[in-house]
Short mmCIF file of the C-alpha atoms (twelve columns), coordinates in Angstrom:
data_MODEL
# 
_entry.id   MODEL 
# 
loop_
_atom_site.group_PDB 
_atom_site.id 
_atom_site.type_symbol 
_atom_site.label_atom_id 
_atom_site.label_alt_id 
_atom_site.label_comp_id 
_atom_site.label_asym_id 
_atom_site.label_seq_id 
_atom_site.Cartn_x 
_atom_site.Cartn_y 
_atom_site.Cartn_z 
_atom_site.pdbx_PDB_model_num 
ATOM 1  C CA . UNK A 1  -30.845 79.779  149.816 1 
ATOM 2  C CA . UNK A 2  -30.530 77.406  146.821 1 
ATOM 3  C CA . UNK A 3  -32.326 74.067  146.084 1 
ATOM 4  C CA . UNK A 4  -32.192 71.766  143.634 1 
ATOM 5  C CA . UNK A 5  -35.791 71.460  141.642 1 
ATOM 6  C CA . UNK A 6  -34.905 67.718  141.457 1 
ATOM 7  C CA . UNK A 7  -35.228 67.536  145.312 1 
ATOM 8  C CA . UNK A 8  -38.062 69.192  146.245 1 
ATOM 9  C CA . UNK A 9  -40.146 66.339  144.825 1 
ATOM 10 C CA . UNK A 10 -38.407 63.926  147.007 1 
ATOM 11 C CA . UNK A 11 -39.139 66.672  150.433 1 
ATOM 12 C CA . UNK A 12 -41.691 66.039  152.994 1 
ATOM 13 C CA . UNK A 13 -44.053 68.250  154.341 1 
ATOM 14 C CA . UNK A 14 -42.182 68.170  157.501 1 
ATOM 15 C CA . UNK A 15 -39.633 69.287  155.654 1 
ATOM 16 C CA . UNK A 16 -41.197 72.095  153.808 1 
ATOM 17 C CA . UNK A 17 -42.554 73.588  156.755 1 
ATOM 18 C CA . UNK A 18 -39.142 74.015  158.105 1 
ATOM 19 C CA . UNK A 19 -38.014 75.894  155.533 1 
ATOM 20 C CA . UNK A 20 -40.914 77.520  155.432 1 
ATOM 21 C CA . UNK A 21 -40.222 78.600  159.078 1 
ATOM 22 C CA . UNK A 22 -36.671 80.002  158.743 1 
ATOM 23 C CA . UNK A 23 -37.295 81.772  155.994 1 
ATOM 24 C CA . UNK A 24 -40.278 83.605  157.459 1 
ATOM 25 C CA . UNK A 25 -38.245 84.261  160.413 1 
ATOM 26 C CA . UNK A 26 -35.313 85.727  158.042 1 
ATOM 27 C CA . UNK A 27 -37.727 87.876  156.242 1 
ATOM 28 C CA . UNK A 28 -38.798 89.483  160.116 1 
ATOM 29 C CA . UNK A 29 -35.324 89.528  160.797 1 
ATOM 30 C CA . UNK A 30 -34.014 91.153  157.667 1 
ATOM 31 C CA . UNK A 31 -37.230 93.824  158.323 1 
ATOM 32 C CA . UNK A 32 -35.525 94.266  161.803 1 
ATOM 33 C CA . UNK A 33 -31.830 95.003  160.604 1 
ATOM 34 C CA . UNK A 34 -33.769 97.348  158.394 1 
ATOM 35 C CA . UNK A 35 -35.404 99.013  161.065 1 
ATOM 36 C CA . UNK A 36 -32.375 99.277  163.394 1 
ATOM 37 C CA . UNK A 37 -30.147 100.613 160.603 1 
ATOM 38 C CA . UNK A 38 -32.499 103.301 159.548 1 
ATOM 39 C CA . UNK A 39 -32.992 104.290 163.281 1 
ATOM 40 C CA . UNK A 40 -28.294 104.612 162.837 1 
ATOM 41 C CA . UNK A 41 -27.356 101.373 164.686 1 
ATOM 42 C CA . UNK A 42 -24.827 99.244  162.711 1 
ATOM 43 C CA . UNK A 43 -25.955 95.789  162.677 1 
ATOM 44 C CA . UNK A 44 -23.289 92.854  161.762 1 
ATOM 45 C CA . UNK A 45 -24.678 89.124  162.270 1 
ATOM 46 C CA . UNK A 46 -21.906 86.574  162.707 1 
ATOM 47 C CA . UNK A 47 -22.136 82.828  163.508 1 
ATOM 48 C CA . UNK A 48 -22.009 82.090  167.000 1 
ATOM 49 C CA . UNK A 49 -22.257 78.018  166.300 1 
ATOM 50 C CA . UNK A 50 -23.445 75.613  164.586 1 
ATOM 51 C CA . UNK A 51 -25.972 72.885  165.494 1 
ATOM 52 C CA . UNK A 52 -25.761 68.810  164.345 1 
ATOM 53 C CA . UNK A 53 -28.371 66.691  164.589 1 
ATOM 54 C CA . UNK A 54 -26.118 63.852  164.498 1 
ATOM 55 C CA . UNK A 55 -27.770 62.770  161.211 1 
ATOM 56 C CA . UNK A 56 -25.666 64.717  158.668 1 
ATOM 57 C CA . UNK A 57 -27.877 67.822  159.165 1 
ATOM 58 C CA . UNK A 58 -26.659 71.362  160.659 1 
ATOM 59 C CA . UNK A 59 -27.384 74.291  160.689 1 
ATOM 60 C CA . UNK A 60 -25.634 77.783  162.059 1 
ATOM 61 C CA . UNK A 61 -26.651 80.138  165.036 1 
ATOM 62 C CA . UNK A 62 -26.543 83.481  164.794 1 
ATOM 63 C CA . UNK A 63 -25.665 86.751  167.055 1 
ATOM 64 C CA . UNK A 64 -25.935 90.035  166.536 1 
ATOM 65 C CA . UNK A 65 -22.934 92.089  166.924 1 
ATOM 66 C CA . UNK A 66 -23.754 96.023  167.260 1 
ATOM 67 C CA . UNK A 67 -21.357 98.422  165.993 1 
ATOM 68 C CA . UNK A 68 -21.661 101.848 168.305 1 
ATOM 69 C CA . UNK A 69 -21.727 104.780 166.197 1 
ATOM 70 C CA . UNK A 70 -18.932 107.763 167.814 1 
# 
């Protein structure tokens, strides 16, 4: 993720927090993928969606596709 210092000044803490949040919750999931790919599953994580809030915001929704190993 990329930002702009220019507009962090201009973020509130609402703000903040959220991306505070999803990147914590990357971090645990990038650990996980890890995890499962040292264990010999084959993780891929494609977009399932993506979510508007009608205001000019989205974001995307992820699944995890598992690759079985022959």
């Amino acid at each position: 993720m990329t930002t702009d210092p220019a507009d962090k000044s201009s973020m509130d803490e609402g703000k903040e927090m959220a991306i505070r949040q999803v990147a914590n919750a990357l971090h645990r999931l990038n650990d996980a993928v890890i995890s499962a790919v040292g264990k010999g599953v084959t993780v891929e994580l494609m977009r399932a969606s993506r979510y508007h809030n009608e205001e000019g915001a989205w974001g995307d929704m992820l699944v995890p596709i598992i690759h079985k190993q022959d």
